[in-house]
N, CA, C and O atoms as CSV, one atom per row, in Angstrom:
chain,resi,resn,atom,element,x,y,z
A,1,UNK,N,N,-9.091,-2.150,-1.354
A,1,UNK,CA,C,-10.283,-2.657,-0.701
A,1,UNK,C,C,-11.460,-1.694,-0.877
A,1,UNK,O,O,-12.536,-1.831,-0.295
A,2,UNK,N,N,-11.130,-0.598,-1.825
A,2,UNK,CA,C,-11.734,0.142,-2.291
A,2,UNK,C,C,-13.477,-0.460,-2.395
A,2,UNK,O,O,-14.344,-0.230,-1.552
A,3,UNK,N,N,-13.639,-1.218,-3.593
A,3,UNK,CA,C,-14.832,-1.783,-4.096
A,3,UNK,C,C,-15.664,-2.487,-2.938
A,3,UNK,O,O,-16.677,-2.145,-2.327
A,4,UNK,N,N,-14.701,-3.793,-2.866
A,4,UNK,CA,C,-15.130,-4.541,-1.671
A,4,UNK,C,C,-15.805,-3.979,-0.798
A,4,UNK,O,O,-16.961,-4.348,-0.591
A,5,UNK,N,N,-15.354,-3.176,-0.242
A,5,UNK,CA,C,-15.736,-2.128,1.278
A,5,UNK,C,C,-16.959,-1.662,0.703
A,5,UNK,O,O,-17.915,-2.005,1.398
A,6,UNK,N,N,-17.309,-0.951,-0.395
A,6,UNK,CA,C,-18.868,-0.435,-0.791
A,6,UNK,C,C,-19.651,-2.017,-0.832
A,6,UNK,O,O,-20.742,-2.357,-0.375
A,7,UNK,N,N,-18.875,-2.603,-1.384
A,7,UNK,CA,C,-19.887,-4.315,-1.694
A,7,UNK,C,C,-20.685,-4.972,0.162
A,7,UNK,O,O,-21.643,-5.701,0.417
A,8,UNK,N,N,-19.521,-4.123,1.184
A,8,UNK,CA,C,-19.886,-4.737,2.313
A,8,UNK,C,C,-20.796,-3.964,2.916
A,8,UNK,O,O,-21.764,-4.273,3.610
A,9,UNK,N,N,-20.180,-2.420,2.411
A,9,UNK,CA,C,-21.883,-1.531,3.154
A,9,UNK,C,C,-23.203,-1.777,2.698
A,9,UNK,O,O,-24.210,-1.642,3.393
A,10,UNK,N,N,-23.180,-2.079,1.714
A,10,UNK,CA,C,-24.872,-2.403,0.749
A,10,UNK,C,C,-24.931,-3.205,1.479
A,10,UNK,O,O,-25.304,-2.718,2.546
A,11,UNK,N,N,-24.770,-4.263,1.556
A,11,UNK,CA,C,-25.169,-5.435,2.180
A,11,UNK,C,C,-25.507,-5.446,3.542
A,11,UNK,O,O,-26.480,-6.095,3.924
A,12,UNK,N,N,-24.560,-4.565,4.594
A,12,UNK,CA,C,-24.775,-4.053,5.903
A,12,UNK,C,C,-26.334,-3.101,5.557
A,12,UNK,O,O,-27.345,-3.307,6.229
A,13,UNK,N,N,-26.305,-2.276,4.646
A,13,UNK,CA,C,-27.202,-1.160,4.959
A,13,UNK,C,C,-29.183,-1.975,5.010
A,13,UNK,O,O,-30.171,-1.701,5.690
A,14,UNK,N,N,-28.848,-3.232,3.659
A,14,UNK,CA,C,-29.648,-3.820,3.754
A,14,UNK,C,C,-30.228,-4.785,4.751
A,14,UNK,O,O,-31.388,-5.158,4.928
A,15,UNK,N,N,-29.444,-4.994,5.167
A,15,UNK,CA,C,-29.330,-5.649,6.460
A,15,UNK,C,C,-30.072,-5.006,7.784
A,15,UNK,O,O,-30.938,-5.377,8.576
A,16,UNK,N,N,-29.416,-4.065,7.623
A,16,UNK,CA,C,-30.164,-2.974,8.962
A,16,UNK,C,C,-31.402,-2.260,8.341
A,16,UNK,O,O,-32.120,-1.548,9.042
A,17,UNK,N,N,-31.626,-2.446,7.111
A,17,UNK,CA,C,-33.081,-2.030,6.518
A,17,UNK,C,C,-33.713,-3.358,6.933
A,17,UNK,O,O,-34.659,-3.204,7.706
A,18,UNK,N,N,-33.451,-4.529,6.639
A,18,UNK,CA,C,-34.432,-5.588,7.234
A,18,UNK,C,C,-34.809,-6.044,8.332
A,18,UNK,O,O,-35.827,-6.650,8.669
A,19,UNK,N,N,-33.504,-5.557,9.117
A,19,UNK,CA,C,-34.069,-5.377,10.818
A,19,UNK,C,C,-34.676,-4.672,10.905
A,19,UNK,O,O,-35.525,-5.068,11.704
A,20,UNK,N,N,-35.035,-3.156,10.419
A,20,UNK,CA,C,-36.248,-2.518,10.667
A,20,UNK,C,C,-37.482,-2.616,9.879
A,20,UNK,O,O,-38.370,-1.785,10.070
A,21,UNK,N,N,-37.642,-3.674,8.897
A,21,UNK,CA,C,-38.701,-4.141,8.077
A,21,UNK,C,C,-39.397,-4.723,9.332
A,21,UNK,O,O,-40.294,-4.151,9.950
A,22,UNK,N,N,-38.866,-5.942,9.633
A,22,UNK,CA,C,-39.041,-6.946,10.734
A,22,UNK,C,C,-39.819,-6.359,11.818
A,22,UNK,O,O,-40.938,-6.694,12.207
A,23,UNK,N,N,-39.038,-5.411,12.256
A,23,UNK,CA,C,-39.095,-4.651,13.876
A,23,UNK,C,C,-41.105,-4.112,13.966
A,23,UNK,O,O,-42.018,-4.426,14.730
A,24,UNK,N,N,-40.989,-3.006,12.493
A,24,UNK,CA,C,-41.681,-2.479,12.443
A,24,UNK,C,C,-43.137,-2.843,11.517
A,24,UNK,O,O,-44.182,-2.202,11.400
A,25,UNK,N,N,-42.763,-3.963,11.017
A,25,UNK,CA,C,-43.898,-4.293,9.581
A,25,UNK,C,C,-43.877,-3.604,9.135
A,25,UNK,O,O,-44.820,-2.878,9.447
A,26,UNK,N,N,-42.956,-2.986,8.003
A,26,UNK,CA,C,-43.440,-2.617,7.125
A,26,UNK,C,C,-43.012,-3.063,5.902
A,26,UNK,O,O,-41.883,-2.867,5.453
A,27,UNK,N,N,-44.069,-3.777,5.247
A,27,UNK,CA,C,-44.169,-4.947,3.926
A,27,UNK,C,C,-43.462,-4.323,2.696
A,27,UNK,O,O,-42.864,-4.873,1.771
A,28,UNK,N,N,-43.757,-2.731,3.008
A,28,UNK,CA,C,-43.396,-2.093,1.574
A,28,UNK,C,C,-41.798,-2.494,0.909
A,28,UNK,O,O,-41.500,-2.721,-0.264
A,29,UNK,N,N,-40.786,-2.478,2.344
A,29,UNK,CA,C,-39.591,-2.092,2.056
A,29,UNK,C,C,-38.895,-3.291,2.263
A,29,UNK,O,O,-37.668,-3.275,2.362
A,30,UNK,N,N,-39.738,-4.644,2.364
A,30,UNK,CA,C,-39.439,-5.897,2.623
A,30,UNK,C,C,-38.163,-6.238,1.217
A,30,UNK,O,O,-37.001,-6.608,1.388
A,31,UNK,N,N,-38.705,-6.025,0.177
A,31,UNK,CA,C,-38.459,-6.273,-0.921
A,31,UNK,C,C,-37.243,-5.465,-1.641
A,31,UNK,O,O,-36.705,-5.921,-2.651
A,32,UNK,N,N,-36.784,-4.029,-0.952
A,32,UNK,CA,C,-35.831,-3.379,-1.379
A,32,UNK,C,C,-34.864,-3.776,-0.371
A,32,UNK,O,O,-33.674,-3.729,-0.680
A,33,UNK,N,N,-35.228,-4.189,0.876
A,33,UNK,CA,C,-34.190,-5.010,2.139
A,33,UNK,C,C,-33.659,-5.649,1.075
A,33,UNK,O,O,-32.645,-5.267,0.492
A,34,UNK,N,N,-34.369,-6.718,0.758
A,34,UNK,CA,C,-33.875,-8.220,0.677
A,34,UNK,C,C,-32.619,-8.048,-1.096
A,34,UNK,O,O,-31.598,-8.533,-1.584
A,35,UNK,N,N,-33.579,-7.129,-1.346
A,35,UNK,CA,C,-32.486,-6.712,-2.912
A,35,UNK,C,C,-31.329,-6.273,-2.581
A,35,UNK,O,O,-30.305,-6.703,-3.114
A,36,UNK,N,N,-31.329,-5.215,-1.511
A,36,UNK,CA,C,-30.157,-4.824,-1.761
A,36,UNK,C,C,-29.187,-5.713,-0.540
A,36,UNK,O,O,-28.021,-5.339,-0.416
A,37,UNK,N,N,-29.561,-6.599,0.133
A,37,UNK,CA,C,-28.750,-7.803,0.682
A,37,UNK,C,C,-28.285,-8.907,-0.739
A,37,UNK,O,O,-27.074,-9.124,-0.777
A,38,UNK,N,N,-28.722,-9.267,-1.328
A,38,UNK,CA,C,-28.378,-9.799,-2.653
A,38,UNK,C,C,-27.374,-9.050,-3.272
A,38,UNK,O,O,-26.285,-9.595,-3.448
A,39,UNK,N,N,-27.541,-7.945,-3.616
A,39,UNK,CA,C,-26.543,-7.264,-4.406
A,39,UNK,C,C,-25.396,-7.145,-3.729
A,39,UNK,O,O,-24.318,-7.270,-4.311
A,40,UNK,N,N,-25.485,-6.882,-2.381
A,40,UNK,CA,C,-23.852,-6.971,-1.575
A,40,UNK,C,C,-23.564,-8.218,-1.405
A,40,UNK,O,O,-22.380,-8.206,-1.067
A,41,UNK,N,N,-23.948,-9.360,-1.434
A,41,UNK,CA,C,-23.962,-10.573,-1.197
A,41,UNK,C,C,-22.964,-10.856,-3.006
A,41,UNK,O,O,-21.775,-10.996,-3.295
A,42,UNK,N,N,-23.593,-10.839,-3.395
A,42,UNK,CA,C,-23.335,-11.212,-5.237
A,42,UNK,C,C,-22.086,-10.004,-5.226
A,42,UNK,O,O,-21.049,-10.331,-5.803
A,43,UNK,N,N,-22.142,-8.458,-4.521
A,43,UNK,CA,C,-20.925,-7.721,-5.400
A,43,UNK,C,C,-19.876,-7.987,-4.715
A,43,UNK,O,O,-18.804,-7.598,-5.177
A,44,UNK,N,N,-19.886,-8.625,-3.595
A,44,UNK,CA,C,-18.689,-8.570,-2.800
A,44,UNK,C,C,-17.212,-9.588,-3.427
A,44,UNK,O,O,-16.057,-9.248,-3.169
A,45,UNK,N,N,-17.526,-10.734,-4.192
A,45,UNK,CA,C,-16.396,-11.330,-4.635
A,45,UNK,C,C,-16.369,-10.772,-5.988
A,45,UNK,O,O,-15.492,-11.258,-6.702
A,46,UNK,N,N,-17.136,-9.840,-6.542
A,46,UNK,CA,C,-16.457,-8.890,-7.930
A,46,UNK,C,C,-15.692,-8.146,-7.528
A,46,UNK,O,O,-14.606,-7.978,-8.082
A,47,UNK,N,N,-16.162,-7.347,-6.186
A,47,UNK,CA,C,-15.296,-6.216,-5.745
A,47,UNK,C,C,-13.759,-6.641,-5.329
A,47,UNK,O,O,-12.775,-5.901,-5.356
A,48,UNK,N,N,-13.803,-7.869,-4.981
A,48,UNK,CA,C,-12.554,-8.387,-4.241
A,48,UNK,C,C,-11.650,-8.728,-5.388
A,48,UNK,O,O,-10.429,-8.626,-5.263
A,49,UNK,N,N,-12.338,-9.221,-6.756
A,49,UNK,CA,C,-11.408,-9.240,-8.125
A,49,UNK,C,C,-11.379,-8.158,-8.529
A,49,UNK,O,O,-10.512,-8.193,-9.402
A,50,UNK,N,N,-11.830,-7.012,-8.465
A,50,UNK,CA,C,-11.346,-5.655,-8.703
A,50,UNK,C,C,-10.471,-5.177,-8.021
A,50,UNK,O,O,-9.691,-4.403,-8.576
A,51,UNK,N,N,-10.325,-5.439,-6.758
A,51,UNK,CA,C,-9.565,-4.472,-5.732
A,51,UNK,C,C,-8.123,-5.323,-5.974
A,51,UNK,O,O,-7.076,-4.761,-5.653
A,52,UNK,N,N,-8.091,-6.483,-6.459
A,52,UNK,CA,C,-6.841,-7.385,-6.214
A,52,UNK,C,C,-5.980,-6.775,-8.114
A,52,UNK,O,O,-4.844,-6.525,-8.520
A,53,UNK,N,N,-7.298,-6.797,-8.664
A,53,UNK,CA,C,-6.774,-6.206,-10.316
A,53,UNK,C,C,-5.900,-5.068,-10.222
A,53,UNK,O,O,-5.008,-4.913,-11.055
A,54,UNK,N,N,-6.114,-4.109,-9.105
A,54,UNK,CA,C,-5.989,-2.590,-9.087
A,54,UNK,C,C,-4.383,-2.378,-8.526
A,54,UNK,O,O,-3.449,-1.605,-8.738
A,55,UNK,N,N,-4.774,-3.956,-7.393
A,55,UNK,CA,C,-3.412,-3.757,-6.506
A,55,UNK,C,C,-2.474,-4.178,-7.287
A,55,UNK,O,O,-1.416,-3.552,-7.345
A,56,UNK,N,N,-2.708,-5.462,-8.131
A,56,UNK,CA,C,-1.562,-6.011,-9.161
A,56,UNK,C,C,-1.116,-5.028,-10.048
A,56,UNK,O,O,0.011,-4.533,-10.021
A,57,UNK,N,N,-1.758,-4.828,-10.614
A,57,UNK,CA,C,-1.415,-3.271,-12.037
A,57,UNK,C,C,-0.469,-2.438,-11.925
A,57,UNK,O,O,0.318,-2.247,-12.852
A,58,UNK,N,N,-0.388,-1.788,-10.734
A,58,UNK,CA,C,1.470,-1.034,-10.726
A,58,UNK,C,C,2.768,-1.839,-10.774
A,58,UNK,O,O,3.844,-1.438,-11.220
A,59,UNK,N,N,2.441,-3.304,-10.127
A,59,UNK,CA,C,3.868,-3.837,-9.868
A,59,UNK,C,C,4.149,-4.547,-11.392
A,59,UNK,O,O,5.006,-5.430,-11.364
A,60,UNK,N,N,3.592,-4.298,-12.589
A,60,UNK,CA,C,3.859,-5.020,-13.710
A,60,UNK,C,C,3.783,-3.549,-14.447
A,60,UNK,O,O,2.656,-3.134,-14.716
A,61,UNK,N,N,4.852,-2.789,-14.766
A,61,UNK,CA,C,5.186,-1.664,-15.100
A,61,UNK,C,C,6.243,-2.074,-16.570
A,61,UNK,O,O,7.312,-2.608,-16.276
A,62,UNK,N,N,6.113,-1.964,-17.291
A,62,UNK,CA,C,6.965,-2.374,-18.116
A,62,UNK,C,C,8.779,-1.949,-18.299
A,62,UNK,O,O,8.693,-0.750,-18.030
A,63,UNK,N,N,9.573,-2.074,-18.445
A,63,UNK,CA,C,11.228,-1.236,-17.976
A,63,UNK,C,C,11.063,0.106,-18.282
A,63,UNK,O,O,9.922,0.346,-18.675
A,64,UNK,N,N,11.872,1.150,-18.236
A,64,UNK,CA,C,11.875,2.439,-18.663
A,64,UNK,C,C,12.585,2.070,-19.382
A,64,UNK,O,O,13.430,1.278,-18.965
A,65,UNK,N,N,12.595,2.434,-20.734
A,65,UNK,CA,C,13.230,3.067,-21.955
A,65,UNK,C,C,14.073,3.997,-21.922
A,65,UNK,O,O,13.474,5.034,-22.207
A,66,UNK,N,N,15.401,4.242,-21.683
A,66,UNK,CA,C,15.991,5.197,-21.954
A,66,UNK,C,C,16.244,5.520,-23.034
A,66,UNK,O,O,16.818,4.715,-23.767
A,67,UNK,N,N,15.792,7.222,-23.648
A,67,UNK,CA,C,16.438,7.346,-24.769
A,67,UNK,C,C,17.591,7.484,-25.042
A,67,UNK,O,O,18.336,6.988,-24.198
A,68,UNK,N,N,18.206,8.076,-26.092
A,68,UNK,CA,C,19.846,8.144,-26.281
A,68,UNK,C,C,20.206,9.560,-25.959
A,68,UNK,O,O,19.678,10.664,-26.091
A,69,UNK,N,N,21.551,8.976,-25.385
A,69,UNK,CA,C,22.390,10.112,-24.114
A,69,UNK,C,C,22.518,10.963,-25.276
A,69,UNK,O,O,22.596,10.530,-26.425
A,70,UNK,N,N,22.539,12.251,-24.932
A,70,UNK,CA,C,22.925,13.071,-25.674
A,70,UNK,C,C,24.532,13.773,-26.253
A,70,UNK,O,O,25.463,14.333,-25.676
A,71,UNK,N,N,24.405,13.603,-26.887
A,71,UNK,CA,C,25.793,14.075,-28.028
A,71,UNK,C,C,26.907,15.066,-26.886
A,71,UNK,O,O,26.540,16.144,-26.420
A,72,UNK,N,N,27.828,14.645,-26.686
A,72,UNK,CA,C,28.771,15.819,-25.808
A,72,UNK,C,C,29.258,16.491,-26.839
A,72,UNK,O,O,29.364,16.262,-28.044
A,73,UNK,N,N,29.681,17.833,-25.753
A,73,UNK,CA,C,30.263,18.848,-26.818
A,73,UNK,C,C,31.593,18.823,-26.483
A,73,UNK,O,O,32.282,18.398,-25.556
A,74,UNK,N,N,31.801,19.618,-27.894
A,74,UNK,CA,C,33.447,19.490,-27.117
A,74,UNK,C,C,34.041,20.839,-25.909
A,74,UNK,O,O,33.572,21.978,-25.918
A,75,UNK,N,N,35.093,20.384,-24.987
A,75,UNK,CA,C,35.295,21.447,-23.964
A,75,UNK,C,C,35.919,22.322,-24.710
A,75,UNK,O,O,36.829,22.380,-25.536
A,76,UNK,N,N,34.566,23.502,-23.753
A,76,UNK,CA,C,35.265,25.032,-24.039
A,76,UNK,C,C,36.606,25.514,-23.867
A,76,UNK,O,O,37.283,24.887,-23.052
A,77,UNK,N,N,37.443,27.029,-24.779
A,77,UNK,CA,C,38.376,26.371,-24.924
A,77,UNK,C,C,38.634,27.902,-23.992
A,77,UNK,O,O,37.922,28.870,-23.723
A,78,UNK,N,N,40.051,27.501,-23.696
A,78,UNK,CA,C,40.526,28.223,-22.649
A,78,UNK,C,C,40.323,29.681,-22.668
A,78,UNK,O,O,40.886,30.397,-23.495
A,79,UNK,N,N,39.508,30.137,-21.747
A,79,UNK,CA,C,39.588,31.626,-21.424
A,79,UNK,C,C,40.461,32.597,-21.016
A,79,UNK,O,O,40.970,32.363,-19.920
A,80,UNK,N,N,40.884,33.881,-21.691
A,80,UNK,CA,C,41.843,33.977,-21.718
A,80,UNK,C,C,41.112,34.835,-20.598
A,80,UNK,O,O,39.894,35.014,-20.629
A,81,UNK,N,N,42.158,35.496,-19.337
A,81,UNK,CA,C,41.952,36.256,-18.238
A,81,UNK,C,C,42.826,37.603,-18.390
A,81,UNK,O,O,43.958,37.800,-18.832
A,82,UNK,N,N,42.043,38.278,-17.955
A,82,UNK,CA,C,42.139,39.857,-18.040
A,82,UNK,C,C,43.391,39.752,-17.379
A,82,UNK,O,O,43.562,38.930,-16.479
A,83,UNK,N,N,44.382,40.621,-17.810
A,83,UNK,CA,C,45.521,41.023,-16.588
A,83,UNK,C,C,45.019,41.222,-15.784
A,83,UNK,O,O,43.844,41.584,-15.724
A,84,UNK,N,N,46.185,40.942,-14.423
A,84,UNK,CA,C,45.411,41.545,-13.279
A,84,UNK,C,C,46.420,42.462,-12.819
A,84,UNK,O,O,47.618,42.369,-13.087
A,85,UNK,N,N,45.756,43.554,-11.952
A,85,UNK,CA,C,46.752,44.202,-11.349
A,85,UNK,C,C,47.467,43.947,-10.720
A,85,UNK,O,O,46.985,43.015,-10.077
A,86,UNK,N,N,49.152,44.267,-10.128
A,86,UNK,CA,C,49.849,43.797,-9.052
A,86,UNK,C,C,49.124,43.990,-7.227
A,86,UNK,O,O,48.594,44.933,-6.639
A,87,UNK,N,N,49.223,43.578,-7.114
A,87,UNK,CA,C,48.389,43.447,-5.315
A,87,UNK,C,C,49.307,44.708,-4.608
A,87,UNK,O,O,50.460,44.948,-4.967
A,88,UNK,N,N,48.728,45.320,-3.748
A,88,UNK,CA,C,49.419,46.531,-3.158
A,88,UNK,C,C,49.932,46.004,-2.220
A,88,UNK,O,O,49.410,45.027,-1.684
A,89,UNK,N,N,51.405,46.683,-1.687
A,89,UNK,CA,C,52.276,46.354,-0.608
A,89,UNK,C,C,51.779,46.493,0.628
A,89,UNK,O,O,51.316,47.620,0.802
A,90,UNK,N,N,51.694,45.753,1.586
A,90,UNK,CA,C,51.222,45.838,2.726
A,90,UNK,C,C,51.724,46.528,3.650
A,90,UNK,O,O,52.906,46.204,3.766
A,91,UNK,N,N,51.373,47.496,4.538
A,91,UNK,CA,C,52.160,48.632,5.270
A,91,UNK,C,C,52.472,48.488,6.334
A,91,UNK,O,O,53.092,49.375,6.921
């Protein structure tokens, strides 16, 4: 809702710029009100096909590929063990 959400502040911001066009007369900023109410007006269902594009796009992931298992070796071969000493008699 990324996009959308900026598409809804323009439109809010213009909005509250034309309540204070209104409030106050001033003619100058009549015209950047009313534009940028248009532009949130007009971006808001692009933004909503963007934000829905963005959300779809991970769940169509194509399979993982596994490559090929790797070659086993053959088992190591028996270690031979040091003598050990006899264990001392317990007293």
């Amino acid at each position: 809702m990324r996009y959308t959400k900026i598409a809804l502040l323009t439109f809010g911001a213009g909005l509250v710029l034309a309540l204070v066009v209104v409030a106050a007369e001033i003619d100058r900023l009549a015209r950047f009100a009313s534009a940028a109410m248009a532009l949130g007006i007009a971006a808001i269902p692009v933004g909503m096909i963007v934000d829905w594009r963005l959300a779809i796009k991970p769940a169509r992931r194509p399979p993982v590929r596994r490559g090929k298992s790797p070659a086993r070796r053959a088992a190591p071969a028996a270690r031979l063990r040091s003598p050990r000493k006899p264990a001392r008699p317990k007293r």
